[in-house]
C-alpha positions in Angstrom: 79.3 79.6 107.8 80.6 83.3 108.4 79.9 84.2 104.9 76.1 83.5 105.8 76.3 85.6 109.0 78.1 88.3 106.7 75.2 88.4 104.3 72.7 88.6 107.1 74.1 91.3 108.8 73.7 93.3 105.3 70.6 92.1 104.4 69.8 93.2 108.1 71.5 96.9 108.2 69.7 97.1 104.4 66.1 96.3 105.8 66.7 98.7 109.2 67.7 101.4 106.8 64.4 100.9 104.8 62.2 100.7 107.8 64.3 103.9 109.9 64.7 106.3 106.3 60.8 107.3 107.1 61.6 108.4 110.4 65.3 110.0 109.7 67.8 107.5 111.8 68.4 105.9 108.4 72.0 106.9 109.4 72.5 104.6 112.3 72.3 101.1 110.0 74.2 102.4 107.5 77.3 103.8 110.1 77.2 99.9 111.7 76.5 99.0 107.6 80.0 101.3 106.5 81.8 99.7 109.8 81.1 96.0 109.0 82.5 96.5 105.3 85.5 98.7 106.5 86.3 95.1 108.6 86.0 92.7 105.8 88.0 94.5 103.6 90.8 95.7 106.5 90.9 91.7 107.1 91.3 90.7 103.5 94.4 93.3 102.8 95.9 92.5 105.9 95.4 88.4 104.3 97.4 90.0 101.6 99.6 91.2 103.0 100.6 88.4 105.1 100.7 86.0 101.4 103.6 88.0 100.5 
């Protein structure tokens, strides 16, 4: 089930930055966009991490 939510948070931030490019905020989805990966891949190192 969170994997769903994770790809429709993407596919969301991805279709806000289409829509917002034309009227220059196309920054603003991809910031919450860069955020949301920097989280999914802090949690899978720190899954690592905790393995070994």
């Amino acid at each position: 089930m969170g994997q769903y939510i994770y790809y429709i948070l993407v596919l969301a931030c991805l279709i806000g930055t289409f829509f917002l490019y034309n009227q220059q905020l196309a920054a603003i989805p991809l910031l919450l966009l860069s955020l949301v990966l920097f989280y999914v891949a802090y949690k899978k190192a720190t899954k690592l991490k905790n393995k070994k």
